[in-house]
C-alpha positions in Angstrom: 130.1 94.9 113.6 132.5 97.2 111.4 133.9 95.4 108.0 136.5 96.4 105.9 137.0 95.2 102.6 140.3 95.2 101.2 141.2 95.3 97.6 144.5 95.9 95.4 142.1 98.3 92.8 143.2 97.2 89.5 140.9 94.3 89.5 138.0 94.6 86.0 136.9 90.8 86.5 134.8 88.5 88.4 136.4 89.9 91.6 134.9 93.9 91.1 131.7 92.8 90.5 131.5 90.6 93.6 133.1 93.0 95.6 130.6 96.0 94.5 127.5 93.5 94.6 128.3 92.3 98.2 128.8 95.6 99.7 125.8 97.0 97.5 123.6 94.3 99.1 125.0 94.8 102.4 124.6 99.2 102.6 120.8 98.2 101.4 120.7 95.7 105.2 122.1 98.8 106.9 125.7 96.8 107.9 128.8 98.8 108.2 131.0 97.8 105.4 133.7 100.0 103.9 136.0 99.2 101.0 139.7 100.2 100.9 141.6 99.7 97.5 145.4 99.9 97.5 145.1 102.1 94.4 143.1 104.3 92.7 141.2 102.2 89.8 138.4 100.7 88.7 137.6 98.6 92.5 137.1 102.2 94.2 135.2 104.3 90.6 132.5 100.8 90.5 132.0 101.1 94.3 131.8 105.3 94.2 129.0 105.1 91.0 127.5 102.7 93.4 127.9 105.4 96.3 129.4 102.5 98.6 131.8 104.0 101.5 135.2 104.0 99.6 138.7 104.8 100.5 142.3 104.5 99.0 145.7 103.9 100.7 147.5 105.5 97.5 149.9 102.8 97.2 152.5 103.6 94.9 153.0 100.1 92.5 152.3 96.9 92.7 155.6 96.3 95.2 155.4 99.4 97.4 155.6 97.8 100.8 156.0 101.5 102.1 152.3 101.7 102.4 152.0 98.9 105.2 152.5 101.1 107.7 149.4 103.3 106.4 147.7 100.3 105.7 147.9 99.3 109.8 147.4 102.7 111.2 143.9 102.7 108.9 142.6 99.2 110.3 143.9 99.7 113.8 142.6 103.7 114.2 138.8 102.8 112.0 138.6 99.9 114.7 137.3 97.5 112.5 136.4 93.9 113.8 136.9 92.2 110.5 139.4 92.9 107.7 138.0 91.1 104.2 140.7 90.5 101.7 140.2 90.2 98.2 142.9 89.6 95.6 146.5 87.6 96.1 148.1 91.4 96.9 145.4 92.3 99.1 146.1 88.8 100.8 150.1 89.7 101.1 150.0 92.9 102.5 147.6 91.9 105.1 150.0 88.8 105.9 153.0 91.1 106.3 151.0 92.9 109.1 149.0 90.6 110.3 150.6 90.7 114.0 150.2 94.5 114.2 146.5 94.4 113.6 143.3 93.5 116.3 140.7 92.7 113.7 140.3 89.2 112.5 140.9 88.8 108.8 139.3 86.7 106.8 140.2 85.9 102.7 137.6 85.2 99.6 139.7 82.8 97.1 137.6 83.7 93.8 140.0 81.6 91.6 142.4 78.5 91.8 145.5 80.2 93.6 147.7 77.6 92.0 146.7 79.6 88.2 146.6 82.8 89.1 150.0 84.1 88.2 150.4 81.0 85.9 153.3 81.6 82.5 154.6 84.4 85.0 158.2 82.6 85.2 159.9 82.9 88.5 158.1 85.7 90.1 155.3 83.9 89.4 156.1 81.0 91.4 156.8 83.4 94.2 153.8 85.0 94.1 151.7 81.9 94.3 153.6 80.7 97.3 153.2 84.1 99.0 149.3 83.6 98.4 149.2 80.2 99.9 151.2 81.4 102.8 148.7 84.2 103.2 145.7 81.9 102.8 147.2 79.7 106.0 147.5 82.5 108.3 144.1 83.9 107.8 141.4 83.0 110.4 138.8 82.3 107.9 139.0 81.7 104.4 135.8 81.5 101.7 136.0 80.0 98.6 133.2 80.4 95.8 133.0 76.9 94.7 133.2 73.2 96.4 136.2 72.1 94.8 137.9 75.3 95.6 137.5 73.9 99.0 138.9 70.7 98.6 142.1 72.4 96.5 143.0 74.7 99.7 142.4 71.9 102.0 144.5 69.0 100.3 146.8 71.1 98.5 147.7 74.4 100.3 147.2 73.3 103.5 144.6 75.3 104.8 143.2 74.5 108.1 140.1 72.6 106.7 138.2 74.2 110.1 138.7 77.7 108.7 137.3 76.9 105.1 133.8 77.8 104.3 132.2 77.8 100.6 129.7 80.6 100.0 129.1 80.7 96.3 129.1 84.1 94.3 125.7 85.8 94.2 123.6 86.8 91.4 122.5 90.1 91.3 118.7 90.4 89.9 117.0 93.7 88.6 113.4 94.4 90.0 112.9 95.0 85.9 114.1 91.8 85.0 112.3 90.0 82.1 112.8 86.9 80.3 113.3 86.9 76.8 111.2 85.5 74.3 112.4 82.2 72.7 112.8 81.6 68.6 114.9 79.4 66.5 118.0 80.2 65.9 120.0 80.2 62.8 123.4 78.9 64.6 123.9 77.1 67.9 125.3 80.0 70.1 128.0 79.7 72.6 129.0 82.9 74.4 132.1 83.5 77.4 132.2 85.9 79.2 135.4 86.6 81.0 138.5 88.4 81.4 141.1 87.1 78.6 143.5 85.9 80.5 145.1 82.4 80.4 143.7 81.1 83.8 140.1 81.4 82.0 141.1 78.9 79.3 139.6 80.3 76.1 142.5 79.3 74.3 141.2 75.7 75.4 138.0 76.5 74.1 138.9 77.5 70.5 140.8 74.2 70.2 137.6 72.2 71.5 135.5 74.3 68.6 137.9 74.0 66.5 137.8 69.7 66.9 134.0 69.8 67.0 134.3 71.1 63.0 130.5 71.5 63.4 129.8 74.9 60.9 126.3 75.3 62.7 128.3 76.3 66.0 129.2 79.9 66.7 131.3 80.9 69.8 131.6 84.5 71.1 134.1 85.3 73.5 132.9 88.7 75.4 135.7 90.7 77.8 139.0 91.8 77.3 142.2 91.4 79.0 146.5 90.5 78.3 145.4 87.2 75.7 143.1 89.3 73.6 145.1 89.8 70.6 146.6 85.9 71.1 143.0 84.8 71.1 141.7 86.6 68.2 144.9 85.3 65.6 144.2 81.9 67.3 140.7 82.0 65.9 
């Protein structure tokens, strides 16, 4: 069975390292999965240092509907069976062709598709209903988490036949040790995440902030468009 992985590129989050981690696991069983990025970025450099079979369409932008016609003629000539989307611009271009294409296409919703382009004005709305248009047209779609499930189902209107939850992996080192324990002076609290507004850390700093409890320290690790709001917030 021949899989191809579709991603927009641009992606530094969550979505990379599950991408990279599921098509690590899966050259190590010997399956033939490929990636295809619609850009060169940080999707296709992760999965090259991880020598995973990588290609890239050389989309243009974000809006270059151009490419679609490449984007067909590179499913239909590899003769894939599956097409894997990953991403809501993955998702789109895949539902603007889906009638030219053989290969069943399935869709891994890694966040809440109703935030994802949230405080994006108009074109945000757009977006989002482009996504959940996309989502209803796949044959199968995966979600990471149960109530992702529930949200496509009841609310977007996905065919509740085609959901199926598979939660994200961890990926364990053979090296792996656990860490002593000792006392801390503080009670730590670390996120790690992109900083964007669908991850809520401005949320978090208000809940800190109400707890008033000097023994609590919070770290927020990763980086992203609400970095600099966060850090004058705190």
């Amino acid at each position: 069975m021949k899989v191809l992985h579709v991603n927009a590129g641009l992606e530094q989050g969550g979505g990379l390292s599950h991408i990279v981690n599921l098509l690590t696991e899966a050259k190590k069983e010997g399956k033939d999965f490929e990636l295809l990025t619609l850009e060169e970025g940080p999707v296709a450099k992760a999965a090259r240092a991880a020598n995973i079979s990588t290609h890239v369409l050389g989309a243009k932008g974000r809006y270059d509907l151009s490419s679609l016609k490449r984007l067909t003629a590179f499913i239909n000539d590899g003769h894939y069976d599956i097409v894997h989307t990953h991403g809501a611009r993955a998702n789109l271009f895949l539902s603007l062709i889906r009638r030219k294409i053989t290969a069943i296409w399935c869709i891994t919703v890694h966040s809440d598709p109703y935030l994802d382009f949230a405080d994006r004005g108009f074109l945000g709305k757009v977006f989002t209903k482009l996504n959940l248009h996309a989502l209803r047209k796949a044959d199968c779609v995966f979600v990471v988490t149960k109530r992702f499930a529930k949200l496509v189902v009841d609310q977007a209107h996905v065919d509740k036949d085609k959901v199926h939850v598979i939660y994200n992996g961890i990926f364990f080192h053979d090296n792996s040790e656990i860490p002593a324990k000792y006392e801390h002076t503080y009670f730590n609290i670390i996120n790690v995440a992109r900083t964007e507004k669908v991850k809520g850390q401005a949320l978090l700093l208000h809940a800190i902030k109400k707890l008033n409890d000097s023994h609590v320290r919070l770290y927020i690790a990763g980086s992203g468009s609400e970095l600099s709001n966060l850090m004058a917030l705190s």
